[in-house]
Steps between C-alpha positions, in 0.01 A plus 500: 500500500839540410813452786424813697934507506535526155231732461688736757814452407406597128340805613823593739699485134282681304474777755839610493494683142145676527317821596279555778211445256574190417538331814087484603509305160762290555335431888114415289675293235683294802186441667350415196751180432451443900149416431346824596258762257632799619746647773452859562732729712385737683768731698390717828524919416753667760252574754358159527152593388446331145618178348576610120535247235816482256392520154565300267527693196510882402191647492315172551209527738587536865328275790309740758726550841389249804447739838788304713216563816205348276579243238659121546763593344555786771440254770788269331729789513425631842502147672769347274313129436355406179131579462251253279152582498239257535501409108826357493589665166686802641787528782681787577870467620711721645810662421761550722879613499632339756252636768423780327146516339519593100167394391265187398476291165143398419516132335186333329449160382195294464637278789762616761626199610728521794771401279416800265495699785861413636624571135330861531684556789815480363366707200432753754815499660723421170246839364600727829841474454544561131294838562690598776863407299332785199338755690813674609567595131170437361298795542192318385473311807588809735195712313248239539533496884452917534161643425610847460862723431747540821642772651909535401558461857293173517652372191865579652369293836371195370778431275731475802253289734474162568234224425215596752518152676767310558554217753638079593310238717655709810390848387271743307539879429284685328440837368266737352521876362255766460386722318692223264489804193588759651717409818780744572752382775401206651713160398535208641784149482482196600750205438627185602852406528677183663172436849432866514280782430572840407264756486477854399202743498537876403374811526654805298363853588280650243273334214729660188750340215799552784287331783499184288814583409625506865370115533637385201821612635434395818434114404805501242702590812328229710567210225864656470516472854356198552688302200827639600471299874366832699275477780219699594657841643695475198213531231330727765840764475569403095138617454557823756829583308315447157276740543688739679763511207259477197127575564568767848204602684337194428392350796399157518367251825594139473459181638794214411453139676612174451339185610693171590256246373649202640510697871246727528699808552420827354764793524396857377559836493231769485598846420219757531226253348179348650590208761466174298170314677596122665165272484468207673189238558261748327607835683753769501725474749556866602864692513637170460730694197488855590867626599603844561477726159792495210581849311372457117737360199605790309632748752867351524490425847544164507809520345733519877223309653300230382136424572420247805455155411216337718409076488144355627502141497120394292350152570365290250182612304589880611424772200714829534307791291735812387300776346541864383279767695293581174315176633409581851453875370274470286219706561154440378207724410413582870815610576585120682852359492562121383697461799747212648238286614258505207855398261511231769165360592434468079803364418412199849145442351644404212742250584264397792279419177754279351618759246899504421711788534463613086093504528486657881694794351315518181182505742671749715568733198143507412357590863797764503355682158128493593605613848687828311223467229756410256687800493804415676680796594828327568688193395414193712711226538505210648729157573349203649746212639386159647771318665360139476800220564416179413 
């Protein structure tokens, strides 16, 4: 086996200069000269339900997709630890972006020595970020993950949000979007910047071109805001004034937090969107962060009189959820609403069951579309933090 450094280091070079095409050949021919037979990547389709290889040459035969619910390498992604089967032969290892799932490589070799396996590791890892540097301008990479065309509106969206997960050893957020094709006006931010948190999730009236429109706005004039040294009612009246001036009649509801993840303390402003959820020790702790009702962005009153800031100090291990009412309204066949307390008691099974934040709202999404019988009527979103200080 050739020095697993070298190996990587050669394959960092030779990466900079090729296509999207070539880099699942570069990745096998590295794990070749590590001692392996093959290295496979496999990269997880935008809603989470398939783990899709990258070929390795045009037109050359493609490897059949792995259910993420009902294949090893699924159960890789999902719990984020390598997975070797009983013959020894095979391991899958995960691929993550900092904490945010991309995939799995499948290695082979006739003997996976734990050696071998420490080398695939960094393979992995060396592989994630390479594919994540080219898919930005790589359209190769971007088309492998969908399954079917997008909406304008959805295309407009997802080229302005975030990764889905983001996090440090003190805290998580996560996110998810649906329907992720054809979602209108929902967005969502999330970053973190010198021990805090900031958080954005919005909701723009209407499921047209100008509705996404409206959030793409909207989270340019957050980031502005944000950059520039503004605070909360500052993004909250920069989006208000946005909207009023260039998209009017827009309406949009908000909610814009940040969380001081050395302290604890979470500061947001609400205005005229569902009351984030606090949960603590496996249960909701009710009205906790429901304040008095904000006008809408979008209507230009916040302009002489900016929205209330309100604080909540969290304890350790305490999740906030923020979510968009096409969640809790969601109506199935019957006529039944999703409901708060459905959104809540699934997401505290899952974490109760040892799940992180990423795979409870992946499960979440998936009791959410055969609850609405996978016709979602409205765009559901949904931002999961975990403030967990060391």
């Amino acid at each position: 086996m050739a020095g697993s450094e070298g190996v990587l280091a050669e394959l960092l070079a030779r990466s900079h200069r090729v296509s999207a095409r070539e880099i699942p050949v570069l990745i096998s021919e590295a794990g070749r000269r590590l001692g392996l037979t093959g290295a496979l990547v496999y990269v997880a389709d935008l809603q989470q339900r398939q783990l899709l290889v990258l070929p390795h040459a045009p037109g050359g035969p493609d490897e059949e997709a792995l259910g993420i619910d009902s294949s090893v390498g699924g159960l890789a992604y999902r719990v984020q630890q390598v997975q070797q089967p009983r013959n020894g032969g095979t391991a899958w290892v995960p691929m993550i972006d900092g904490v945010e799932r991309v995939g799995v490589m499948r290695v082979t070799a006739p003997v996976l020595t734990p050696q071998l396996l420490e080398a695939s590791r960094a393979l992995a890892g060396l592989a994630t970020l390479l594919i994540m540097s080219k898919a930005p301008y790589m359209d190769l990479l971007v088309a492998r993950e969908r399954s079917r065309a997008m909406t304008l509106q959805a295309e407009l969206l997802w080229a302005f949000l975030p990764p889905r997960t983001i996090g440090t050893e003190s805290v998580t957020s996560s996110a998810v979007l649906e329907p992720a094709y054809e979602i209108g006006g929902d967005a969502f931010d999330h970053n973190l910047t010198n021990g805090s948190l900031h958080l954005t999730l919005l909701d723009a009236m209407g499921h047209d071109l100008a509705s996404g429109g409206a959030s793409a706005a909207g989270l340019a004039a957050c980031r502005a805001t944000r950059r520039s040294g503004g605070g909360l009612a500052d993004i909250a009246t920069t989006i208000d004034r946005t909207l009023d001036q260039w998209i009017p009649g827009r309406l949009m509801t908000a909610v814009i937090a940040d969380l001081d993840t050395t302290t604890g303390r979470f500061a947001w402003i609400n205005c005229g969107h569902p009351a984030p959820l606090l949960i603590r020790d496996g249960h909701v702790l009710p009205h906790v962060l429901e304040r008095a009702p904000q006008l809408p962005l979008g209507l230009g009153f916040h302009r002489d009189a900016p929205p209330t800031r309100h604080h909540e100090r969290l304890q350790p291990g305490d999740r906030v959820l923020i979510y968009s009412d096409g969640v809790t309204e969601a109506r199935a066949p019957d006529g039944s609403l999703f409901g708060e307390r459905r959104l809540a008691d699934t997401v505290i099974r899952s974490m109760a069951a040892g799940e992180s934040a990423p795979e409870a709202l992946r499960r979440l999404v998936e009791v959410l579309l055969r609850h609405e019988d996978h016709l979602l009527r409205d765009d559901a979103t949904i931002l999961l933090v975990e403030w967990h200080p060391s």
